[in-house]
N, C-alpha and C positions, 0 to 999 in steps of 0.2 A: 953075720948079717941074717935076719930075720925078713924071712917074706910070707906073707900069711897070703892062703889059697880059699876062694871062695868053693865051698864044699859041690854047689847046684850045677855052676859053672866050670870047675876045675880051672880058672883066670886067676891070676895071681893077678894081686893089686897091683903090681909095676905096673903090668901091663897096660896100653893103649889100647880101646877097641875101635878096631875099623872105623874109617870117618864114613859116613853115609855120600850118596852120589851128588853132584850138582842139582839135580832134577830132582831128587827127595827131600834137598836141603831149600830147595826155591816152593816146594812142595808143602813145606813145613813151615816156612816163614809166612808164608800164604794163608795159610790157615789160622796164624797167632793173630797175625798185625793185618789183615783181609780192612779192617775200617779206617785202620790210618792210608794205607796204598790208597781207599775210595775217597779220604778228606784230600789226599794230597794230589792225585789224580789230576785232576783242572788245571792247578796252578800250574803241575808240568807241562798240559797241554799248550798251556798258555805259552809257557814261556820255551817250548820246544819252535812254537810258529812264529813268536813275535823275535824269538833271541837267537837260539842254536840254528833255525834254517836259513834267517838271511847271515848270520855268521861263517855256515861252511858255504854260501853261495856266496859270499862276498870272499872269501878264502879263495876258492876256486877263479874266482875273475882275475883274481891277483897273478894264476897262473896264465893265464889267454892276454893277448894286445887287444880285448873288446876295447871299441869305441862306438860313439854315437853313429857311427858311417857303417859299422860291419854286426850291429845288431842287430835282434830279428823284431821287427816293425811293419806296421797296418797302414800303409796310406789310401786314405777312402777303401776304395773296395781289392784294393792289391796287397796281400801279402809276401814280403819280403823276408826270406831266409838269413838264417847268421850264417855269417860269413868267417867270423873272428878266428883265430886258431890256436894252440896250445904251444907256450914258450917258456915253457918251465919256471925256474928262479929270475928271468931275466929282469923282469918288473923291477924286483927289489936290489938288483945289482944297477943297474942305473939309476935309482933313484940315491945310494947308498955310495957310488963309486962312479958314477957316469961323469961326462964332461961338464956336463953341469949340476953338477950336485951340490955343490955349496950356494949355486944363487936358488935354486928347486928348494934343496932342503936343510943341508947344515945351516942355513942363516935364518932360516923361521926355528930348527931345532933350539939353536941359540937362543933368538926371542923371545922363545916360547917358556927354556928356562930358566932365563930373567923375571920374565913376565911372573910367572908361577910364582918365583923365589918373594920379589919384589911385595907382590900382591898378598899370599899367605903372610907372610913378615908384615906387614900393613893390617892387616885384618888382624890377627893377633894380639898387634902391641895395644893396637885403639880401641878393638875389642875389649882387651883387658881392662883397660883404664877407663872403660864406661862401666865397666862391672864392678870394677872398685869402688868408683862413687855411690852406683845406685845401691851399693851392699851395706852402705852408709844411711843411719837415722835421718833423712832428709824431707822437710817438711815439700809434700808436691809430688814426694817419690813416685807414686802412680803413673801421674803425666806424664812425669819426663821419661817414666821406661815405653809409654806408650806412643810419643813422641819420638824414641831415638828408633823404636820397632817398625816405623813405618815407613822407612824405605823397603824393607825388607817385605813387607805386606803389600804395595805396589807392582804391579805386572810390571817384568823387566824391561819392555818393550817399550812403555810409560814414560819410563823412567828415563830409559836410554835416548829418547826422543827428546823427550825436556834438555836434558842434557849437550844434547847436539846442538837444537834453537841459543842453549845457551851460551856454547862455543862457538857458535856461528862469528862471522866476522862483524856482524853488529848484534853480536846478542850481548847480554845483561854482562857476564865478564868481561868483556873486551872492553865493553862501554864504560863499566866502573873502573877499570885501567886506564882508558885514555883520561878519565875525569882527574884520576892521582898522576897524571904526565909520567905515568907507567907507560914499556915497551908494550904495546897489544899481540903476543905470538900469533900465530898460523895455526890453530890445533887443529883443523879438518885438511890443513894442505901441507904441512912440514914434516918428515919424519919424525925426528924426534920430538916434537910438539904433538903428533899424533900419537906417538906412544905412552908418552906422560898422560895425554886426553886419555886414553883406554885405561889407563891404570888410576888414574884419578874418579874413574867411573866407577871400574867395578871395586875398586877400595868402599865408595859409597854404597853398592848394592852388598857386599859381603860381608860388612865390619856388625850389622843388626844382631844374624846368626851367630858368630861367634861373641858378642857381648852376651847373648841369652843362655847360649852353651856354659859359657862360663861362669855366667851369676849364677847358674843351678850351682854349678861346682862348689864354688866359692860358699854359698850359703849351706853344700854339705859336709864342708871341715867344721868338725868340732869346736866350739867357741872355746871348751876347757884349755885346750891348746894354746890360743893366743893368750889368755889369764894367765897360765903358768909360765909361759915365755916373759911375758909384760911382770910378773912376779921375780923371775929372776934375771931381772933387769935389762933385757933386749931389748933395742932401739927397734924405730917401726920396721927402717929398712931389713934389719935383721928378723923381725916378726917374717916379713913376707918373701925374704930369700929361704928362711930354714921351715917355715910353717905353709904359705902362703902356696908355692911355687909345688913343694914334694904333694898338697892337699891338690893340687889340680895336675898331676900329670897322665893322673890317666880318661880325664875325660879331655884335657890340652891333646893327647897325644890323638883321640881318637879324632877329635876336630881337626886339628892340623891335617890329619891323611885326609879327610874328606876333602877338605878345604884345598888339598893340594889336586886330590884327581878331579874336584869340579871346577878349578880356576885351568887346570893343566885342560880340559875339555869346554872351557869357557864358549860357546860360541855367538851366542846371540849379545852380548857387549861389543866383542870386536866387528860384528854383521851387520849390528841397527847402526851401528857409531859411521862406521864408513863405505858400508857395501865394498864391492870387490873396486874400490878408488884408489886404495892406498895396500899397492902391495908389500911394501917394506913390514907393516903393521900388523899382518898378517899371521897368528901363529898357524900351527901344522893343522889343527882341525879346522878352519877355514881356510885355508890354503888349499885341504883336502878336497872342498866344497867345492872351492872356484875350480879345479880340475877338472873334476867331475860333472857339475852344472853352471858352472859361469864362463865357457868358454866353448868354441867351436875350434874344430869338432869338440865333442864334450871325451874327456880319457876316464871311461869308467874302470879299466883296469888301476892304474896308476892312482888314482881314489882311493879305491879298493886296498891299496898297498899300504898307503899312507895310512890305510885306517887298522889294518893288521900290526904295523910298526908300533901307530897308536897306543893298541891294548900289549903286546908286546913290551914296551917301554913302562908301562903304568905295572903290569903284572911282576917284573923285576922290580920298581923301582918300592910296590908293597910288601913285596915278601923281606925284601933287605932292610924295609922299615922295621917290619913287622920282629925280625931277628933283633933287629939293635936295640929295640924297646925292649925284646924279653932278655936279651943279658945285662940289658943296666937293673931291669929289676931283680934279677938273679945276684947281679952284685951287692942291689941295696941290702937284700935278704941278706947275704953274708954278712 
């Protein structure tokens, strides 16, 4: 074995030299990249005070019983001291384990991931199949995409509101039901009437984005592909199971996660549709809500938990996406 020595140095080339110190290497990186830290600067700031400081102060609530009775408050000209005190884990062990945890939380958890499942799955399919049409030669095409865009374009609030007049018990659906000697349901007062209402809602608010998502998609698989498929003789279904379906998985897969953490934090559909009226209906991040501010005392701890659980369950529920998408691709490679 040959090891050649640098004559200046007496180091042989195996060798490793010394790594420099933390403080010459923070020193040094300082001195390269000085104008990216200055672009990038802000945005940290930003999002140090808007994001990470009420994140560990909502953390830390989650350890204390604060409530609206034992925090520290100004009435007129008296200031009153917090009172709250430090209880460790316990927040999240009754919420999780307590006697009532399955009406508190396991049965919004459940609703919650119905709700999700139900609603992404909706969005999706009909998505899809608005994206298929407008990807089609159609005389009008313009309108109709700008037409089917515009719920989506709508303040949700708008929307949510029309929506409610319209479920009301003499609004426009019930009415066009009683006129076919159709049953008229309950949607602002029946459980399960009220949860089809939220899901029938935000299917309409959701299904725009993913139509748009996906006609990009759609329009960026190669057309050579369907030619040559339609040449060697695949039917359509087969066009769009072996061409169609592998062309949109990875802007499908990136939709669907969105689509899942913003239906999974849905809150202003389930808030404008029925305010704190219909607890059954409720998923976990307005349920978190009414704890917090729809109720006396108001339990901002218990909030606070529900909403650590929140990112908690969403930060698992990505990462395991995130793996299962990269070994089916890892497979398809093989």
């Amino acid at each position: 074995m040959t090891v050649a020595i640098d004559r200046a140095t007496g180091r042989r080339s195996g060798d490793r030299g010394s790594r420099p110190g933390l403080g010459r290497r923070l020193k040094h990186g300082y001195q390269r990249h000085w104008y990216a830290y200055a672009m990038i600067a802000p945005v940290a700031v930003v999002l140090g005070v808007l994001v990470l400081y009420p994140l560990a102060y909502g953390f830390y609530l989650t350890l204390t019983d604060a409530n609206s009775l034992n925090t520290a408050r100004t009435i007129g000209v008296n200031h009153i001291d917090a009172t709250y005190k430090f209880i460790g884990f316990h927040n999240y062990a009754d919420i999780l384990w307590g006697d009532t945890a399955y009406d508190r939380f396991w049965s919004h958890f459940i609703w919650t991931i119905v709700w999700t499942a139900l609603c992404v799955a909706l969005h999706y399919c009909i998505g899809l199949g608005l994206a298929l049409l407008l990807d089609q030669k159609l005389r009008g095409r313009t309108l109709y995409r700008l037409i089917l865009v515009l719920p989506w374009a709508v303040p949700t609030f708008v929307t949510v509101f029309g929506w409610r007049f319209m479920l009301a018990d003499g609004g426009v659906i019930n009415s066009a039901l009683d006129a076919l000697h159709l049953p008229s349901p309950a949607w602002l007062e029946d459980t399960f009437w009220q949860r089809a209402a939220a899901i029938m809602v935000n299917t309409w608010c959701g299904v725009p984005f993913m139509m748009v998502s996906l006609l990009g998609g759609l329009q960026s698989i190669d057309t050579s592909l369907y030619e040559a498929a339609e040449m060697d003789g695949a039917s359509a279904w087969q066009r769009f199971r072996y061409v169609t379906l592998p062309g949109l998985r990875s802007v499908g897969s990136t939709v669907v996660l969105l689509g899942i953490i913003w239906t999974f934090n849905q809150f202003a559909v389930i808030f404008l549709l029925f305010g704190n009226t219909a607890p059954d209906a409720q998923i976990l991040v307005t349920w978190a809500y009414y704890l917090g501010f729809g109720q006396q005392p108001r339990d901002f701890a218990q909030s606070a938990a529900y909403g650590m659980l929140l990112l908690a369950i969403l930060i698992v529920f990505t990462s395991f996406y995130r793996r299962w998408l990269n070994r089916n691709e890892q497979q398809l490679a093989i």
